[in-house]
C-alpha positions as CSV (number, residue, x, y, z in Angstrom):
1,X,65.7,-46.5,153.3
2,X,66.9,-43.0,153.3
3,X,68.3,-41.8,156.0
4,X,67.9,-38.1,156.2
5,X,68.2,-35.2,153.8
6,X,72.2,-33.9,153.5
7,X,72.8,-30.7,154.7
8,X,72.6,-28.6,152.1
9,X,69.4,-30.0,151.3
10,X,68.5,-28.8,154.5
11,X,69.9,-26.1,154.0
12,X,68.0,-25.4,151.0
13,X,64.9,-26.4,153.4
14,X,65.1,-23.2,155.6
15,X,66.4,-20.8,152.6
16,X,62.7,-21.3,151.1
17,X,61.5,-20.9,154.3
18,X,63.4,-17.4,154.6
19,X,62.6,-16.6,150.8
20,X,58.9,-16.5,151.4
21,X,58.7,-14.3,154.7
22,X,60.9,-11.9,152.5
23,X,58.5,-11.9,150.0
24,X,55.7,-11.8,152.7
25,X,54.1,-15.0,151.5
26,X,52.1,-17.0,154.0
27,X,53.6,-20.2,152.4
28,X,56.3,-22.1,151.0
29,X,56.1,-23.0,148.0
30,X,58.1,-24.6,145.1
31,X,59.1,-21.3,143.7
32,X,60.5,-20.5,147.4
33,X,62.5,-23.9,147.6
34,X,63.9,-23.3,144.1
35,X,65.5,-20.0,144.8
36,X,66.5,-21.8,147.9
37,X,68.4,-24.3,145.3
38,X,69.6,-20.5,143.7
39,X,71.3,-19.6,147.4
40,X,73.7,-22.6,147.6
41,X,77.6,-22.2,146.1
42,X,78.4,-25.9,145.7
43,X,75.8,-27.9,144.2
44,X,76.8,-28.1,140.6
45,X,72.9,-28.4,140.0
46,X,73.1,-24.6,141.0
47,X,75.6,-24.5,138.4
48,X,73.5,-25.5,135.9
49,X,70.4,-23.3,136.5
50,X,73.0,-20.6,136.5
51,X,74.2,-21.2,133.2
52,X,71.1,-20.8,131.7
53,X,70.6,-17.0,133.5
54,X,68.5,-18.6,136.2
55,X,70.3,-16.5,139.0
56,X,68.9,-16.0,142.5
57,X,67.8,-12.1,141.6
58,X,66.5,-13.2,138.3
59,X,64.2,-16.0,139.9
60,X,63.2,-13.8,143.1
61,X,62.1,-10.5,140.6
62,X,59.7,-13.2,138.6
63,X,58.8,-15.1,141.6
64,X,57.8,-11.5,142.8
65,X,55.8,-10.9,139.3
66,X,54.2,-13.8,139.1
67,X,52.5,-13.6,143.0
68,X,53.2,-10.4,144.2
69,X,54.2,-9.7,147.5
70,X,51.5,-11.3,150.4
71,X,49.4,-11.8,147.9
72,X,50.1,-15.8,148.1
73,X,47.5,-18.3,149.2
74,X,47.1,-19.7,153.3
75,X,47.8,-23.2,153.3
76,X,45.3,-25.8,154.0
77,X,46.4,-27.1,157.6
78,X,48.1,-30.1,156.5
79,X,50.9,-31.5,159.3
80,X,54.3,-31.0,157.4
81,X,56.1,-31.7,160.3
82,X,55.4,-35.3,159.4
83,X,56.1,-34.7,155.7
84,X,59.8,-33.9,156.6
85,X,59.9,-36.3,159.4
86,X,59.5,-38.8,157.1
87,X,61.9,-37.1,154.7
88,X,64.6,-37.0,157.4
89,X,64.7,-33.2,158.7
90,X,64.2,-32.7,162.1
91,X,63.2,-29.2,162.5
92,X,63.8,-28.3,165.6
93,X,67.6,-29.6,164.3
94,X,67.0,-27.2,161.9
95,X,66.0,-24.4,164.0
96,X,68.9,-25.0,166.4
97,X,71.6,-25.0,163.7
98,X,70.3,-22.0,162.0
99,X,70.4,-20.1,165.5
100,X,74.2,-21.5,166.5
101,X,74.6,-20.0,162.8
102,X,72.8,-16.5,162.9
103,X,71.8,-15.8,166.5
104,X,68.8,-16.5,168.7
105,X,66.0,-16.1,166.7
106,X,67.0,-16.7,163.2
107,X,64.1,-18.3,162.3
108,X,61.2,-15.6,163.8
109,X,59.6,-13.4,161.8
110,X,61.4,-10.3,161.9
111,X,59.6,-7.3,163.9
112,X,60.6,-4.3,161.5
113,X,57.0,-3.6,160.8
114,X,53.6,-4.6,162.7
115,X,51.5,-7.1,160.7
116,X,47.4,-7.8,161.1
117,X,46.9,-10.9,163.5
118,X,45.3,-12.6,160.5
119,X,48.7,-12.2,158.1
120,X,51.1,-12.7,160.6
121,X,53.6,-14.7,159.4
122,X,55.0,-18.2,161.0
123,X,58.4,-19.8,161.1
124,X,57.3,-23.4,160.2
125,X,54.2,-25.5,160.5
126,X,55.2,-27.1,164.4
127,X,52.4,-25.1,166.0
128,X,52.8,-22.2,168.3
129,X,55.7,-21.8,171.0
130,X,57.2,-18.8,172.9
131,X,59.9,-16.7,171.4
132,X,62.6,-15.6,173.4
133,X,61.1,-11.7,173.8
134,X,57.6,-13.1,175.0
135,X,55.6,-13.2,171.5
136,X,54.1,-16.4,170.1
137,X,56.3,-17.8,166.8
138,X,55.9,-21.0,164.9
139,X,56.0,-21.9,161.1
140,X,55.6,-21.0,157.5
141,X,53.6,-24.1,156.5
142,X,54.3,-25.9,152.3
143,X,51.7,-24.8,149.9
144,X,50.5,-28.5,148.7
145,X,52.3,-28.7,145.6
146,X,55.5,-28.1,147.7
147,X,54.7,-30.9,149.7
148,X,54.5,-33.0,146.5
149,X,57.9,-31.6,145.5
150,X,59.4,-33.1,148.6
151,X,58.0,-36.4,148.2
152,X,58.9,-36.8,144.8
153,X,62.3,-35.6,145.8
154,X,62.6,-39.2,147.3
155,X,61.3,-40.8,144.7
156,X,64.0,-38.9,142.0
157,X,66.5,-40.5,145.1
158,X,65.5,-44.1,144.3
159,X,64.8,-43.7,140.8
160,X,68.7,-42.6,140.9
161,X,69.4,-45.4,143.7
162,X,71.1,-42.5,145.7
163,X,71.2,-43.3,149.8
164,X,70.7,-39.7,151.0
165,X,68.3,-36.7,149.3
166,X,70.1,-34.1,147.9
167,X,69.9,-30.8,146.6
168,X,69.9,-32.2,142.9
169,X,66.9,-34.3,144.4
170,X,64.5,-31.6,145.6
171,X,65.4,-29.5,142.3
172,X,64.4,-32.6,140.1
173,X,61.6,-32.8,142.4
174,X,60.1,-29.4,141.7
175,X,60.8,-29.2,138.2
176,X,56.7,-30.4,137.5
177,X,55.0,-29.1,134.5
178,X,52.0,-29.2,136.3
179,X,53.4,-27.0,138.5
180,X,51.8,-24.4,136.7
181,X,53.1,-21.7,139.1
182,X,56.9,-22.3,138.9
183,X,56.4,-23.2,135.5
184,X,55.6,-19.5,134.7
185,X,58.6,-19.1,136.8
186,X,60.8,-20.7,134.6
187,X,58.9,-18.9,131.1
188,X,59.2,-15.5,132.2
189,X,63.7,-16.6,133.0
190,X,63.1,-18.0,129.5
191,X,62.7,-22.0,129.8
192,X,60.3,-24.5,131.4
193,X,60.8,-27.5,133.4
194,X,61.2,-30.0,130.8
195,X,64.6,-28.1,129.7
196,X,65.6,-27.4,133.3
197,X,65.6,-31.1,134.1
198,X,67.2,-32.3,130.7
199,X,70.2,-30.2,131.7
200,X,70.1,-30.9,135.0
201,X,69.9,-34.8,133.9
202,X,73.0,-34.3,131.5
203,X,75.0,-32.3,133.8
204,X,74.5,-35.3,137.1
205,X,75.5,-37.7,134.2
206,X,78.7,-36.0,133.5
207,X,79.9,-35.6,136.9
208,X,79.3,-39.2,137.7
């Protein structure tokens, strides 16, 4: 049994979190964890997507075409709190190591410009709680299909009998044709998943 996701997995966790409020989507989805992948320096799996032009600006500018900005879906109230939990990331972990990192706060949405009641944006999917100036926070919940990504991030884990989930995990994980989403993603950077994940694939088997 696994027993948590490495760090820069995690890592990669609260990038996609940040990713969408940038964007001003009301979820996360598999586009957001992917140019959370795109943010990391050592994973050679961000290597790889690199070579093939897939650069963090690249992917944010068609994320951006492809959905628009706030124009993304509201989840559908599912508790992924437990989805990580069984995963292995504690968020409130999370949230403490990203505030020791960047300040109290790291994770709230940011207050540069007022936002309707019904499109305000949250943190994660915990439920509410009190932020440190008074308001009410909480968290971006996963669109569905990045729910799926994450669970078949453990299952790319066994498949490759690895003890932890790694970053090379959750970007095997995401790489779903029937991700029709990301894979318009990947077509407008020039590829699709398929290719992603061959090279991805070929590049793990190399380094072992």
């Amino acid at each position: 049994m696994f027993e948590r996701f490495t760090r820069q997995a995690r890592t990669v966790v609260v990038q996609a979190q940040q990713e969408a409020r940038s964007l001003g989507h009301t979820d996360i989805g598999t586009e957001h964890l992917l140019l959370g992948v795109l943010a990391q320096d050592g994973p050679p799996v961000a290597d790889t997507l690199r070579r093939r032009g897939i650069t963090a600006p690249a992917c944010r500018s068609a994320v951006e075409t492809v959905l628009g900005r706030g124009n993304a879906p509201a989840a559908d109230g599912a508790d992924d709190a437990e989805v990580l939990q069984a995963l292995g990331i504690d968020l409130d972990e999370v949230r403490s190591r990203a505030e020791r990192t960047f300040g109290p706060g790291a994770l709230d949405a940011p207050a540069a410009e007022p936002v309707p009641r019904s499109r305000r944006l949250l943190p994660f999917p915990l439920g509410r709680r009190r932020n440190r100036d008074g308001g009410r926070g909480g968290h971006i919940p996963f669109a569905p299909r990045a729910r799926r990504a994450l669970q078949r991030s453990l299952r790319e884990a066994v498949d490759m009998k690895s003890r932890h989930i790694g970053v090379e995990h959750l970007l095997l994980g995401l790489l779903d044709p029937a991700d029709k989403l990301t894979s318009e993603v990947l077509r407008r950077l020039g590829t699709e998943p398929g290719t992603v994940r061959a090279d991805v694939l070929a590049d793990l088997a190399r380094a072992a």
